[in-house]
N, C-alpha and C positions, 0 to 999 in steps of 0.2 A: 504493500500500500504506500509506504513511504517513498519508496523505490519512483511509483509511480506519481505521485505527487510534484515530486525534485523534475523527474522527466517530463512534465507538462511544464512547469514555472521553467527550463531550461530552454523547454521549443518556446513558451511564448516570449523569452528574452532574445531568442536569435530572430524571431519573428518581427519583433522589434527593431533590430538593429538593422533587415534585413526593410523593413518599408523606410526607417532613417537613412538606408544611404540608397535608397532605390529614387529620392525625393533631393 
């Protein structure tokens, strides 16, 4: 569970960074 947790909040920071330098 935790595991999975960390890996959601991980994709939605690259997700982040990923519309930050697409802009």
């Amino acid at each position: 569970m935790a595991s999975f947790v960390k890996r959601s909040q991980i994709k939605r920071e690259v997700d982040d960074e990923m519309h930050r330098t697409r802009t």
